[in-house]
N, C-alpha and C positions, 0 to 999 in steps of 0.2 A: 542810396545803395541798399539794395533787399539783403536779407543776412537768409544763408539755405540753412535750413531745419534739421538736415542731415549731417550736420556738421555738430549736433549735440548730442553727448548723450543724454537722460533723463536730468539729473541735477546740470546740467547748463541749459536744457532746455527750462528747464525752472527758472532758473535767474533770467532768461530771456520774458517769459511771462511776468515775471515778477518784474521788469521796467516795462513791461506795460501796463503794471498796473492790476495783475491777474493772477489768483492762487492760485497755487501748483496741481490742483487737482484739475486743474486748465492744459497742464503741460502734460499729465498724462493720458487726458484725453486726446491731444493731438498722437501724443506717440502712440499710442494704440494705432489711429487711425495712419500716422503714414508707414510704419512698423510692419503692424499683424496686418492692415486689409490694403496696403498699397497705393492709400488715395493719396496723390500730389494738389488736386484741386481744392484749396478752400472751403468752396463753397457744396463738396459734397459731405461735408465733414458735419454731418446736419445734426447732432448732440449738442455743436457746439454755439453758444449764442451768436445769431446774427452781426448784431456788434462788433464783437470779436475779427469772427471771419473776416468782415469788411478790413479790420483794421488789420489784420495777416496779411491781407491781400495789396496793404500797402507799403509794407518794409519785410515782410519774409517771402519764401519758398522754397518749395521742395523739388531740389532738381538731380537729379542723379546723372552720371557723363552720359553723353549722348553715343548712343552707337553706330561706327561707321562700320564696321561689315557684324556679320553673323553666321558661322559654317555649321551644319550640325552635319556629324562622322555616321558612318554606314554601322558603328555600335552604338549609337545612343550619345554617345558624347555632342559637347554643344560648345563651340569659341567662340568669345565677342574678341572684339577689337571696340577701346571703350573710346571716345575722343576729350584730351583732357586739357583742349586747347595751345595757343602756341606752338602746334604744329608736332605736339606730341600723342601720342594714343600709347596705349597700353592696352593689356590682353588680361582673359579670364576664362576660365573653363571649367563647366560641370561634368561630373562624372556618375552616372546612373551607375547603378549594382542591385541586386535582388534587396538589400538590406540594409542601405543608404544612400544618399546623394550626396555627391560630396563637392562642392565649388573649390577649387583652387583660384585663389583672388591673388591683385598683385597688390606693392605697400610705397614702389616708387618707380620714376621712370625713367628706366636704365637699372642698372647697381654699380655699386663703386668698390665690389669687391674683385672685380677680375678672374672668378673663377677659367682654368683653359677650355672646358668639356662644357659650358652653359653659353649657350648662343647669346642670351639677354645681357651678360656681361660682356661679350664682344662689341655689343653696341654703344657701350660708353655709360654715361649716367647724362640725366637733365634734370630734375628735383622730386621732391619728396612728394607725396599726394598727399594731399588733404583729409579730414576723418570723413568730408562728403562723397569724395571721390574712391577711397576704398571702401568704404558702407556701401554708397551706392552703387557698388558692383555690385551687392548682396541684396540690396534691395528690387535692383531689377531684375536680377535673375528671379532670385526668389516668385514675382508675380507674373513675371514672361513666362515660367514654367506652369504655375496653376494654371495659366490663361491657356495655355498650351496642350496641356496634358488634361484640361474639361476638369478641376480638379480644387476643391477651397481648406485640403489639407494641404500642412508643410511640405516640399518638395522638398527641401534643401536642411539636411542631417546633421550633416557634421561640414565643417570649414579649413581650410588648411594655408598658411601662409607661404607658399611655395608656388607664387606666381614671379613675376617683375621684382628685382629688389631686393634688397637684404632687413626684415622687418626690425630689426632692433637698432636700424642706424634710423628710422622716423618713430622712433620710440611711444612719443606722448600721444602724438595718432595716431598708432596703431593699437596702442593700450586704451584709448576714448574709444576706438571704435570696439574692441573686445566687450567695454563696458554694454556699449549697445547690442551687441550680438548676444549677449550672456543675460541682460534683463528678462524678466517673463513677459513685461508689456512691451517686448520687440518683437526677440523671436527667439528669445527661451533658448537658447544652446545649452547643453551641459558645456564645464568647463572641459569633462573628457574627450568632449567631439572637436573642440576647437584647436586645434595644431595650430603655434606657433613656430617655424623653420628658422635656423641660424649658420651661417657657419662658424662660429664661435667666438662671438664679441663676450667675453668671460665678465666683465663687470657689469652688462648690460643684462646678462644672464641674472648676475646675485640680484640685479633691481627688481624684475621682473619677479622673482620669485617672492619678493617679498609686495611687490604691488598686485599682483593678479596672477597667480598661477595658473596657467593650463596646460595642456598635453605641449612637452616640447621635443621638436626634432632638429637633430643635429648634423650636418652636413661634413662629415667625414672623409670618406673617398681615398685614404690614404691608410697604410699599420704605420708608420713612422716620421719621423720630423721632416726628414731630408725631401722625401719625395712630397708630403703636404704642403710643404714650403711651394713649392714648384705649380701643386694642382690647387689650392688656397692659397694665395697671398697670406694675408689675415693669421697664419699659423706662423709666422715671424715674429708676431707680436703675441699670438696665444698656441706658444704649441699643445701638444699634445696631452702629456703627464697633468697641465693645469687646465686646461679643459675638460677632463676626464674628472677629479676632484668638484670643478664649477657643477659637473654634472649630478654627481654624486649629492652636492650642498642640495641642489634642485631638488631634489626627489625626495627630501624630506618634506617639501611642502604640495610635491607637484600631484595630481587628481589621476595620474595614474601610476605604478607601481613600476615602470621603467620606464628610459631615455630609449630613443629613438634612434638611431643612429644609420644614416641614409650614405650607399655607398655606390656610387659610379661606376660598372663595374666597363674597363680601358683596357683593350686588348693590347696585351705586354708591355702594360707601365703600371697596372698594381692587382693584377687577377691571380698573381702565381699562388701554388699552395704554400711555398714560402710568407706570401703577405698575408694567408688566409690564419697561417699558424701564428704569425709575431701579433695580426689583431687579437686572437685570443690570449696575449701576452698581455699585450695591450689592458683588457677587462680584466684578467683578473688582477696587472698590478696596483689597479685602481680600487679593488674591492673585496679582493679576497674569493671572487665566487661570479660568475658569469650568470646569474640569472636575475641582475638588476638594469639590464637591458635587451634591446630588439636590434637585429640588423635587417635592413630593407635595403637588398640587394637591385639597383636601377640599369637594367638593360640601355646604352648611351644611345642617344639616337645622334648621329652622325651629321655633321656642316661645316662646308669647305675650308673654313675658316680655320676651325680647332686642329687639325692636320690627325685627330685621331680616328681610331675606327673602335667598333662594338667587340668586343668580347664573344665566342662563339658561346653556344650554346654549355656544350659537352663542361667547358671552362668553368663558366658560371654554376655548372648545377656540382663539380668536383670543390667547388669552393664553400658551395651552400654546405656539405655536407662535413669541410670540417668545421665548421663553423657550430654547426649542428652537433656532432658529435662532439665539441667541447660543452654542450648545453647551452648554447646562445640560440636564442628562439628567431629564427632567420627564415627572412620571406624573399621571392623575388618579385618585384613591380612587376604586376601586370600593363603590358604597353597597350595604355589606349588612344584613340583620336590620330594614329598615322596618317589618315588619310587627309585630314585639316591640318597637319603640323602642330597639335595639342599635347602631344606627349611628353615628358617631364623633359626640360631642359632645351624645350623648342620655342617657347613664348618670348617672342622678341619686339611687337610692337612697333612703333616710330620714335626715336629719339632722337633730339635734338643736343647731343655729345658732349659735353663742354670740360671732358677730362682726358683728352688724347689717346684714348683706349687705344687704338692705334700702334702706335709709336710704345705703349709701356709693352702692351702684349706681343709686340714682334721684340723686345730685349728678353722675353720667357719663352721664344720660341723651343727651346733643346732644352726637352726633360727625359728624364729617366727612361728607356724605353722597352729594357731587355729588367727583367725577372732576376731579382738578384736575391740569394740566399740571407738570412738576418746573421750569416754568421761573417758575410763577407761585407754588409755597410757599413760605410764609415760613419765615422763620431758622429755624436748626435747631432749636431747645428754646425759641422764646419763644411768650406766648401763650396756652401750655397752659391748659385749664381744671381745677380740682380734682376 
């Protein structure tokens, strides 16, 4: 059985070398070569002794998921559809801008958190990916695009975990592959450019922060318990007030100077100026001061499924503004890739289900629908429905 190269980062590909018999400055030669210049074949890896090669060529290789479709949008945007066998595929998407490129990769296939408003949790969950199979998302892009674009600088800037999945429930591989992403003899990422997405696994948070910090974003979508309960499961077990804290713990070690805080913006179930005013409630009873985080306000894109609709415009920008006006440094998503179905919260892939998504998501059908004052919710966690 061949073992794939992309499944290491630098110190495992060492110890792979090192049972063949081979010092590590062996192992960095290769990661250079499948890394920084994209060669998968052996035998083009011509630095490296003949010998050697031969012997790669009979227990490893470098294979990245194979792609079954490829759409690129009338903006530059580009979707694969990656295939990760057993009848599963999963999705990726690059996003061009004057001033980076940015791939949004996925980390599993499905998710198991049952967001209502995320098409890819409608689909259920089938397992975790591998650090080959989330890498090498990155690594094809990454050389499909210089091949593409006529071009043997870096395409691909910054990274963000906001594809497929919920990245902190495949923890160890998603953290091997950050290791890869973040080496200089891969592809160099700062740790600023590299966004890790959660909705709020709070102990998997303190891990992280103490294994590999980088830019982290938090998936929000909610000012209060009752209704998060409703559009995050997951806030059952980590509401609000201790998330906010988890948050706070991060940012003493995280590469950038505030959390991220990513909000869905659901025509009348959490856009009112009422929710705009309780999340500023929200920040500062966490910190005393609203300027140790970002709101990245996400225009919904809409499937038949979730039974919701998008937020007008006039809504979203009367929100941004108190948002704004309490000094929270608030943006809204620019939507891009409509035309392919790439836009945030459309990446849904082939899943092969094996968690009744079904059946759990139609007992969360009736949530909150109508705008309701913070002076008239009730208690904080009673009530909920299952």
């Amino acid at each position: 059985m061949t073992v794939n190269l992309l499944d290491f980062d630098l110190d495992g590909l060492a110890a792979f070398c090192d049972r063949l018999g081979e010092k590590r400055f062996r192992a960095t030669q290769l990661f250079r070569w499948i890394h920084q210049r994209g060669v998968s074949q052996f035998d083009g890896m011509t630095d490296i002794a003949k010998s050697l090669r031969e012997k790669l060529g009979s227990v490893a290789c470098v294979k990245a998921p194979a792609v079954l479709v490829q759409n690129i949008s009338s903006d530059g945007t580009v979707k694969w559809l990656f295939d990760v066998g057993g009848g599963d595929a999963v999705e990726s998407v690059f996003i061009p801008e004057e001033s980076r490129g940015t791939l949004c990769i996925s980390s599993q296939v499905g998710c198991l958190i049952g967001c209502r408003f995320c098409s890819t949790g409608h689909q259920g969950f089938s397992r975790n990916l591998t650090v080959g199979e989330i890498i090498g998302q990155l690594w094809f892009a990454e050389h499909f695009l210089r091949q593409h674009q006529g071009t043997h600088e870096r395409v691909i800037s910054n990274v963000v975990f906001m594809g497929m999945g919920e990245p902190l429930l495949n923890y160890e591989s998603v953290v091997c592959a950050l290791r890869v992403m973040l080496d200089d003899h891969a592809y160099g990422l700062s740790r600023r450019r590299v966004t890790v997405s959660t909705s709020g696994l709070i102990p998997v948070i303190d891990q992280l922060g103490q294994d590999l910090p980088v830019a982290l974003a938090v998936s929000l979508h909610a000012s209060n318990d009752i209704l998060r309960d409703e559009l995050v499961p997951v806030n059952r077990k980590y509401p609000i007030a201790e998330l906010m804290q988890a948050c706070r713990r991060y940012l003493l070690v995280a590469p950038r100077d505030f959390i991220t805080f990513e909000y869905c913006m659901l025509n009348g179930v959490n856009d009112s100026p009422e929710h705009a005013l309780e999340l500023v409630q929200v920040v500062l009873q966490a910190a005393g001061t609203t300027t140790w985080c970002k709101f990245n306000l996400i225009p919904f894109n809409p499937f038949p499924a979730s039974g919701l609709t998008r937020s007008p415009s006039e809504k979203v920008l009367q929100f941004l503004k108190i948002l704004s006006d309490a000094g929270i440094v608030t943006t809204i998503r620019k939507t891009r890739g409509d035309d392919i179905d790439a836009a945030c919260g459309q990446l849904a892939g082939d899943v092969r289900d094996r968690t009744d998504v079904h059946k759990r998501i139609a007992r969360r059908r009736t949530i909150m629908v109508k705008s309701e004052s913070v002076a008239t919710l009730p208690g904080r966690r009673e009530g909920v429905s299952g």
